[in-house]
C-alpha positions as CSV (number, residue, x, y, z in Angstrom):
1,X,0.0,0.0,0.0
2,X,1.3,3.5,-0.8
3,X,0.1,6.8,0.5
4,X,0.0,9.8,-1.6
5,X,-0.3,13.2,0.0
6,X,-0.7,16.1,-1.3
7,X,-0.1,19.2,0.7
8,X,1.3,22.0,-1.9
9,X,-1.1,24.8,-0.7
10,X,-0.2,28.0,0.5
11,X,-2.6,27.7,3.6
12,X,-3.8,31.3,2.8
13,X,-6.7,30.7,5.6
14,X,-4.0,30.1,8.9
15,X,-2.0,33.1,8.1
16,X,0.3,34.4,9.5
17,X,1.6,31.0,11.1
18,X,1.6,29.5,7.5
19,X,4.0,32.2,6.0
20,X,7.5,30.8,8.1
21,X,5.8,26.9,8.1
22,X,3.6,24.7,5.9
23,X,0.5,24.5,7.2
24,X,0.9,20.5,7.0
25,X,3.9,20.8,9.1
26,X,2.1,22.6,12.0
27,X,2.3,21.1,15.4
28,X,-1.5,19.9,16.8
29,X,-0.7,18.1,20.1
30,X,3.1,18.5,20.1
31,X,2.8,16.5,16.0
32,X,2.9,17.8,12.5
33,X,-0.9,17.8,11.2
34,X,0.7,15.7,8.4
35,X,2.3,13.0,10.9
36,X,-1.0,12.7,12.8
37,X,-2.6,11.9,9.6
38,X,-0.5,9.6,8.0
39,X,-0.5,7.7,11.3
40,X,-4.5,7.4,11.6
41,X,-4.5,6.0,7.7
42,X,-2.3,3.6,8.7
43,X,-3.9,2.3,11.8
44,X,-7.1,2.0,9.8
45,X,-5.9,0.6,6.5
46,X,-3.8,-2.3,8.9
47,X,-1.4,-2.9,5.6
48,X,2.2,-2.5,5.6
49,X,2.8,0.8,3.8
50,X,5.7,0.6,0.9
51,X,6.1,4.1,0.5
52,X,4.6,7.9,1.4
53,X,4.6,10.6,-1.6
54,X,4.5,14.1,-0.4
55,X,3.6,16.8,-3.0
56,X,4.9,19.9,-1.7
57,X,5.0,23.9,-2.6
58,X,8.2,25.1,-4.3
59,X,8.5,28.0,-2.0
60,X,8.3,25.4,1.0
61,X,10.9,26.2,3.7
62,X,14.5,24.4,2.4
63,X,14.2,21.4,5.6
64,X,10.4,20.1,4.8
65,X,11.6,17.3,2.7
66,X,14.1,16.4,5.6
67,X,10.6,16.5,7.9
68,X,8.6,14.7,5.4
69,X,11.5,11.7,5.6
70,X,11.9,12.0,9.3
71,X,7.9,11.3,9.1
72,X,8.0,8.5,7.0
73,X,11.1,7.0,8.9
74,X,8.5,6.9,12.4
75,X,6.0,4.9,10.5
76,X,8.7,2.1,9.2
77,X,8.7,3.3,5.4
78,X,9.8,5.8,3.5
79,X,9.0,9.1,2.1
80,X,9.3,10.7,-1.6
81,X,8.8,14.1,-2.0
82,X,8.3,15.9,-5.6
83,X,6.8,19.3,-6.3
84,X,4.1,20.9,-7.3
85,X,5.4,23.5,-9.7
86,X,2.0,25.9,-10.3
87,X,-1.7,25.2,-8.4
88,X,-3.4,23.7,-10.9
89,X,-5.9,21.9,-9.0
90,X,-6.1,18.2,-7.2
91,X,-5.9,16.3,-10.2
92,X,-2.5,17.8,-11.1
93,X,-1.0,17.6,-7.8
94,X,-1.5,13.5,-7.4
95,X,-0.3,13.5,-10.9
96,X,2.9,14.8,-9.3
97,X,3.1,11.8,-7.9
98,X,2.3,9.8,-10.9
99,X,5.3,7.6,-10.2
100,X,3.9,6.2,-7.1
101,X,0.5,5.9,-8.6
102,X,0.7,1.9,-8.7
103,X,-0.9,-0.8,-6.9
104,X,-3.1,-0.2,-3.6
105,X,-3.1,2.8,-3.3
106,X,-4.5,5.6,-0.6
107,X,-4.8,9.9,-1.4
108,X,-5.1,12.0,1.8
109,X,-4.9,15.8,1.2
110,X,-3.5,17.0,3.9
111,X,-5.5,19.5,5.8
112,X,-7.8,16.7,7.4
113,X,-7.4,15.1,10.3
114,X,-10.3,12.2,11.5
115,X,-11.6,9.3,13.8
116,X,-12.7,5.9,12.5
117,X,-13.4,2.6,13.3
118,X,-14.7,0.6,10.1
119,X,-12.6,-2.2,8.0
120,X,-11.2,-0.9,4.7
121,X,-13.0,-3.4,1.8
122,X,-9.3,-3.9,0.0
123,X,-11.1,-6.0,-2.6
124,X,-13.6,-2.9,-3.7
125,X,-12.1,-0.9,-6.8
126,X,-12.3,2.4,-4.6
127,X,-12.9,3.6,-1.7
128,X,-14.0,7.8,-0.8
129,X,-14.1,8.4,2.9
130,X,-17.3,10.5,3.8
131,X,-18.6,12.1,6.9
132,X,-22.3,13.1,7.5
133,X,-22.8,16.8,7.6
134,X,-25.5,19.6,8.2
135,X,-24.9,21.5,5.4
136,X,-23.6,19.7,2.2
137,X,-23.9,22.8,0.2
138,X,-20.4,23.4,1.2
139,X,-18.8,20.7,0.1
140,X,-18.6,18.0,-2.5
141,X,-20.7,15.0,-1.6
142,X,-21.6,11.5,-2.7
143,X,-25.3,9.4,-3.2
144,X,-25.0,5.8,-2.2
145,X,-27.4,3.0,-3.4
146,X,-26.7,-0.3,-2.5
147,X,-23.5,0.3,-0.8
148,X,-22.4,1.8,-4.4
149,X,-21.5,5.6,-5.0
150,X,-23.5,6.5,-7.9
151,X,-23.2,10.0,-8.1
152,X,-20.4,13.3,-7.0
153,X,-21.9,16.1,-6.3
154,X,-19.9,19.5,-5.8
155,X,-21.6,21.6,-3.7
156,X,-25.3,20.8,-4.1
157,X,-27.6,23.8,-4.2
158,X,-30.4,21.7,-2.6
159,X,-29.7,18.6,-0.5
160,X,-28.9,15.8,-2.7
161,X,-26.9,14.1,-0.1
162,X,-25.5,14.3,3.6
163,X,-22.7,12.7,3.1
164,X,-19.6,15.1,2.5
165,X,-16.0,13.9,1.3
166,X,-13.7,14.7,3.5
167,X,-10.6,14.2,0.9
168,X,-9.2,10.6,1.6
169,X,-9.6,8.3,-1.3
170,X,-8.8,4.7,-1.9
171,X,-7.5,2.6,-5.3
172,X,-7.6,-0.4,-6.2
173,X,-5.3,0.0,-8.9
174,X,-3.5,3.3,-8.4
175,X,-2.8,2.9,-12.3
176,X,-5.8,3.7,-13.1
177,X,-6.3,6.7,-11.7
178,X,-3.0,7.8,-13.2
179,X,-4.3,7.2,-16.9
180,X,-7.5,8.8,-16.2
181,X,-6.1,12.5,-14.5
182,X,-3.1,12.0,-17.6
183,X,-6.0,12.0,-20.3
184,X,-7.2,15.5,-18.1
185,X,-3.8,16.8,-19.0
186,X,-3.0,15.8,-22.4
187,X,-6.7,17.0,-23.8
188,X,-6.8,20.4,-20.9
189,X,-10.3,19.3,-19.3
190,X,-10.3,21.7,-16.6
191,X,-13.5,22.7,-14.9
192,X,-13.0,26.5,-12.8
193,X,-9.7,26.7,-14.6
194,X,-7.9,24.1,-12.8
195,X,-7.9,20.0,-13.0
196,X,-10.1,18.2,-11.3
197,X,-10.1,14.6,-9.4
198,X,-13.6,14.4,-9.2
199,X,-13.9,14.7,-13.1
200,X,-11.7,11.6,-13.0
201,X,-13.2,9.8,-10.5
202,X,-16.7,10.0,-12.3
203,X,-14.9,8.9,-15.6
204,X,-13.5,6.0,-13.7
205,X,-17.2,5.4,-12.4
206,X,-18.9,5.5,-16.0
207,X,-16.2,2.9,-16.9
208,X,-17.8,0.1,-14.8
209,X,-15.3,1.0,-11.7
210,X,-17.4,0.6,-8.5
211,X,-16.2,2.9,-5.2
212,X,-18.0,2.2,-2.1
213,X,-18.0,4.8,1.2
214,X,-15.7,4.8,4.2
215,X,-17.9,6.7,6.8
216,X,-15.8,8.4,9.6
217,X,-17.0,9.3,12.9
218,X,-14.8,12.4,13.3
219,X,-13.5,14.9,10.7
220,X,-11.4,17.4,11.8
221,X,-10.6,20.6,9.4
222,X,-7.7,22.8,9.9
223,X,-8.6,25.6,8.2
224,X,-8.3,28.4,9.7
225,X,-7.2,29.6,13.4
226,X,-10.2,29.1,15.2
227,X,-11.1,25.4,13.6
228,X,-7.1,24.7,14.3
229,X,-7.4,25.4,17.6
230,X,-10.6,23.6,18.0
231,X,-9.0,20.4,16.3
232,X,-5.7,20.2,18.9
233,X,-8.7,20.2,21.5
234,X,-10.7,17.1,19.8
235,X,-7.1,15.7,19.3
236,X,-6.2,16.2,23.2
237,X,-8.8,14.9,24.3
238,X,-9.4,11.7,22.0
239,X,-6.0,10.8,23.6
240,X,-6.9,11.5,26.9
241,X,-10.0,9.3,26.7
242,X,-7.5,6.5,25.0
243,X,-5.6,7.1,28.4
244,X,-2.8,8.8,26.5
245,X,-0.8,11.0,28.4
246,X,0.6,14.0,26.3
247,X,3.0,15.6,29.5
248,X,6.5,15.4,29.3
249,X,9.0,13.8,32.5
250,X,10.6,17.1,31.5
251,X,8.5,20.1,32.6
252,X,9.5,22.6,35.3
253,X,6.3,23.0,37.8
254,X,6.8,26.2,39.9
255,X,3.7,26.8,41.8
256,X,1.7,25.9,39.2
257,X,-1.0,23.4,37.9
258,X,-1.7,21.4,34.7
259,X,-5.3,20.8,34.3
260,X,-5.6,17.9,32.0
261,X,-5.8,17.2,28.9
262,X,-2.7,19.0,27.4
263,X,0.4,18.1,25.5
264,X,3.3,19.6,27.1
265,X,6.8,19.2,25.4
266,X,9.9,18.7,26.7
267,X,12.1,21.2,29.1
268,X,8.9,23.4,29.1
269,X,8.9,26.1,32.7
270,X,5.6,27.1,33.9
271,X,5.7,29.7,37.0
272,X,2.7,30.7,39.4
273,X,0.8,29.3,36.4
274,X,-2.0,27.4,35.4
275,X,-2.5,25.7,32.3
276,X,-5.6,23.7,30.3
277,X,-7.4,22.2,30.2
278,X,-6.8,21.6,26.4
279,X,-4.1,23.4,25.6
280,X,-0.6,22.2,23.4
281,X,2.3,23.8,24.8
282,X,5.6,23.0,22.2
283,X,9.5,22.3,23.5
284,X,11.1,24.9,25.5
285,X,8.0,26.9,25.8
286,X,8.3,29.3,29.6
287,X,5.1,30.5,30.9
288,X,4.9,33.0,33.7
289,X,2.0,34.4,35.5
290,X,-0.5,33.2,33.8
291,X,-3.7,31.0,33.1
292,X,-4.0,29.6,29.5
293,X,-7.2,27.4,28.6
294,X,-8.2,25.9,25.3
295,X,-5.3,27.2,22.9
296,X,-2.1,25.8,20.7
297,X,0.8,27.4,21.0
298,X,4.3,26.3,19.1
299,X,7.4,26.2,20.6
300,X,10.1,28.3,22.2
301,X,7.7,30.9,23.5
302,X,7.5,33.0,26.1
303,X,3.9,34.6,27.9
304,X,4.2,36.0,30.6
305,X,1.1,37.8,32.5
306,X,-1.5,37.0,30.4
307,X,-5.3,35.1,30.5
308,X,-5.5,33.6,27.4
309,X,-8.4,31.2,25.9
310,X,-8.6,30.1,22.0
311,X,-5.6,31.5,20.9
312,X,-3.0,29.9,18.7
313,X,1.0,31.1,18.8
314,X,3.9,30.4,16.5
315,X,7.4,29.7,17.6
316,X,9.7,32.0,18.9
317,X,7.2,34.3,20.4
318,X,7.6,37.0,22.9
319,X,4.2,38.0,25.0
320,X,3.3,40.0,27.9
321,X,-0.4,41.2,27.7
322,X,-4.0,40.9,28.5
323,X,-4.9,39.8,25.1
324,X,-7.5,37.2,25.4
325,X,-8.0,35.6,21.6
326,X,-4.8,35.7,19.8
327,X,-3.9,34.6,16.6
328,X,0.3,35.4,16.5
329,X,3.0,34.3,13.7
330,X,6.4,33.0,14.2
331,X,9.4,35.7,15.9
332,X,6.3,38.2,16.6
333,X,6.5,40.1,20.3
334,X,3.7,41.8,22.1
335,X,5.4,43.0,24.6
C-alpha cells in the first residue's frame, strides 16, 4: 500500500503561522498535522505501507523534505517528495506523484485530520471516505445505493446528499487513476480553470469501476485559526479518553497546575501558572504568571502575564499582555 499526499497549498486561511511553516507541518498536540494523519490511515488501513509521496509547494521552507522523511522513517517506510510546480488543481497535484501511482493505493490531502473505526474493503475498486454533515452545500458529496457511489456532487444547491467527502480516497489499482487524471492533462479538461479529481473519478465510475464509502466518525478541518485550535482540543482529548498522556517527565512546575488534557513538550517552565485544560504547549516553551485554557501554542515561546483562551502562537514568540483571543506568527512580540 502506498500513500499519496498532497499538501502543496499556500494555507492562505491560517496566516500568519503559515507564512515561516507549511501549514501540513504545523504542530497539533506536540505533531505535525501531516504526521498525525498519516499515522491514523495507517492504523485504519492495517497494511504494511511501501512508500509515502509528499507533494509539496516550491517555496516550502529548504528542511520540509528532511521532515517529510523523518515522518515516514516513524511509520517504518519511507518518504518521496516531488513538487508541485504551479496550483493547478487536485488532479495535477496527485499526478505529481504519478510515479507512485501503482498498486493499492490511498490519497489523503492533507489539511484533514479524522476518527474511525470501520474495516477498509481492499477488494472494492475504490474507496472515498465521507462524513455526514449539516450542510452539504459546502462541500462536495456523494449518493449511495446499495452500498455503491452512484453520483459526486460538488456543492449541491439543494440537499442531494449528507454525506460530505472529506478528501481521503482509496485505489484499487492506483494505475488507473494515473491514466484517467493524464487524459485530463493531455486533452486540458479543466473545470473553474484548474484539474479536477472528481472529473476523473466520475470517468472512472462511468467505466464500470465501482467505489464504495468509508464513513468516519470524526472529521477534523484545519482551516483556519479558530477550527485549528478547536481540532488540537478534539485531538487532546481523543487521547486522553484513549488514556494517553501527552505531558513530558521534563516540565518545570513552579507553583503551578496542569489541568488535563494537554500536551506539554519537553524542558517546558511554567511559573505561578495554570494551564488547560486543552491546551498544546511546544518544546522549550516558559510561561509565567499566567492561566492559559483551550489554545495551541508552538514552541520556544514565552507569555508571561497574560489570560489567554482560544488562541493559537507560532514559535519563537515574545508576549506580555492581556490579550485574550490571539492569533500570532512565528518571531512576533507583544510586549
Amino acid at each position: 500500500m502506498k500513500i499519496i499526499v498532497p499538501m502543496a497549498g499556500i494555507g492562505s486561511r491560517l496566516r500568519p503561522h503559515t507564512l515561516t511553516i507549511p501549514k501540513p507541518l504545523t504542530l497539533i498536540a506536540g505533531k505535525p498535522i501531516v504526521q498525525h494523519l498519516v499515522e491514523d490511515i495507517s492504523s485504519v488501513i492495517k497494511q504494511k505501507i511501501e512508500e509515502i509521496a509528499f507533494i509539496i509547494g516550491p517555496t516550502f521552507p529548504k528542511n520540509t523534505e528532511e521532515k517529510l522523511h523523518e515522518i515516514a522513517e516513524k511509520l517504518g517506510t519511507k518518504a518521496v517528495v516531488v513538487v508541485q510546480e504551479e496550483a493547478l488543481g487536485t488532479a495535477h497535484a496527485i499526478q505529481c506523484a504519478k510515479d507512485s501511482l501503482s498498486g493499492p493505493c490511498v490519497v489523503a490531502f492533507a489539511d484533514t485530520l479524522f476518527k474511525a473505526d470501520f474495516t477498509l474493503d481492499a477488494e472494492a475498486d475504490g474507496a472515498i471516505w465521507v462524513k455526514k454533515v449539516d450542510n452539504p452545500s459546502a462541500y462536495g458529496v456523494i449518493k449511495v445505493t446499495d452500498g455503491i457511489i452512484t453520483d459526486f456532487i460538488e456543492k449541491p444547491e439543494i440537499k442531494i446528499s449528507d454525506l460530505a467527502i472529506i478528501g481521503i480516497y482509496y485505489f484499487k489499482e492506483a494505475e488507473k487513476l494515473r491514466e484517467e487524471i493524464q487524459y485530463l492533462l493531455d486533452n486540458d479538461l479543466r473545470e473553474k480553470g484548474e484539474f479536477q479529481l472528481t472529473n476523473a473519478l466520475e470517468t472512472m465510475k462511468q467505466k464500470g469501476m465501482k467505489f464504495v464509502p468509508g464513513q468516519v466518525d470524526e472529521w477534523m478541518d484545519c482551516g483556519n485559526k479558530e477550527i485549528t485550535v478547536e481540532t488540537n482540543k478534539k485531538v487532546l482529548q481523543f487521547a486522553h479518553q484513549e488514556g494517553q498522556s501527552l505531558v513530558s517527565s521534563t516540565v518545570e512546575l513552579i507553583n503551578s497546575e496542569i489541568i488535563e488534557p494537554c500536551y506539554i513538550g519537553e524542558h517546558v517552565k511554567l511559573i505561578n501558572s495554570k494551564v488547560g485544560p486543552n491546551v498544546s504547549l511546544g518544546t522549550k516553551c516558559v510561561v509565567e504568571n499566567a492561566t492559559i485554557t483551550d489554545s495551541l501554542i508552538q514552541t520556544n515561546t514565552m507569555i508571561k502575564n497574560a489570560s489567554l483562551k482560544n488562541a493559537m502562537i507560532g514559535n519563537h514568540v515574545e508576549f506580555d499582555g492581556k490579550f485574550t483571543s490571539l492569533s500570532i506568527g512565528d518571531y512576533s512580540k507583544l510586549i
